[in-house]
C-alpha positions in Angstrom: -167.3 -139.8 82.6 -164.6 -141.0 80.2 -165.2 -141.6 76.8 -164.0 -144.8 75.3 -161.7 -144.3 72.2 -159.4 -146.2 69.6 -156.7 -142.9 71.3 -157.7 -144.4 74.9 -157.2 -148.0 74.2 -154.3 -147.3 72.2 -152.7 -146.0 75.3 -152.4 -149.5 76.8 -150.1 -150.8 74.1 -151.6 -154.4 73.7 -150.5 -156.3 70.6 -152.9 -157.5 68.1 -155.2 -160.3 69.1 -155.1 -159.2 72.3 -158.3 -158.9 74.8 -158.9 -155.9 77.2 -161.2 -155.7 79.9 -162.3 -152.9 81.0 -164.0 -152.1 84.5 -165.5 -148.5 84.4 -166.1 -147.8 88.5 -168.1 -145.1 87.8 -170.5 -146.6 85.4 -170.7 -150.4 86.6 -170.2 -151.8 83.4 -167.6 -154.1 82.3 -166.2 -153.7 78.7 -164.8 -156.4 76.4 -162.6 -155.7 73.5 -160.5 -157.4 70.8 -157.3 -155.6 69.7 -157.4 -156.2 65.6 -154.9 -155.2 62.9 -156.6 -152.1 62.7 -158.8 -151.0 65.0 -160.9 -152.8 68.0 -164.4 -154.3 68.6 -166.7 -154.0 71.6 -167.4 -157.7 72.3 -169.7 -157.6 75.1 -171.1 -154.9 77.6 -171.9 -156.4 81.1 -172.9 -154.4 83.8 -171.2 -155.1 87.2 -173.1 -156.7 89.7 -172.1 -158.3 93.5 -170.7 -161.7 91.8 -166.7 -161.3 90.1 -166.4 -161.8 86.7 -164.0 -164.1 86.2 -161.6 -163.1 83.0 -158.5 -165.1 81.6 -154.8 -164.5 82.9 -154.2 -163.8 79.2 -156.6 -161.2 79.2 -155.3 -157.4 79.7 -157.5 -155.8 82.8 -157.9 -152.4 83.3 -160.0 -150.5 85.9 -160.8 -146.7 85.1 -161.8 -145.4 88.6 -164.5 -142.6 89.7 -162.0 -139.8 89.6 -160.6 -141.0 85.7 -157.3 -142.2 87.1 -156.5 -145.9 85.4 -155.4 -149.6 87.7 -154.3 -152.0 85.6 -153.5 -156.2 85.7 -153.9 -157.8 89.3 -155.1 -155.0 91.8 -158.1 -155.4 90.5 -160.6 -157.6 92.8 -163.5 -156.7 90.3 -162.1 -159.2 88.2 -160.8 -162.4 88.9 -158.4 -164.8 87.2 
């Protein structure tokens, strides 16, 4: 299991003000954060369930599959524009 960071999300390189979603396979739960001049907040946890969730284009998607390798922006079917 991977553990969220500020060192894990800073990996992505978002600019401030930015969203990331995060789709953890392994643990069926979505992640939302906000990217903010200093660090970044958990919005919301959602666990994953059969329906999409349907995210922004804006938003920043990333999928962190079972064996820890990272997908990011529009491979991934979990969420939907």
């Amino acid at each position: 299991m991977q553990i969220i960071t500020k060192k894990f999300l800073d990996q992505f390189n978002v600019a401030v003000g930015a969203e990331i979603v995060l789709y953890d396979v392994a643990g069926r739960k979505i992640y939302f954060f906000h990217k903010g001049p200093d660090d970044y907040r958990l919005k919301m946890v959602r666990g994953k369930r059969r329906l999409p969730i349907k995210v922004r284009k804006s938003d920043f998607r990333v999928r962190l599959n079972a064996d820890g390798s990272l997908t990011f922006g529009d491979e991934i079917k979990e969420l939907q524009t």
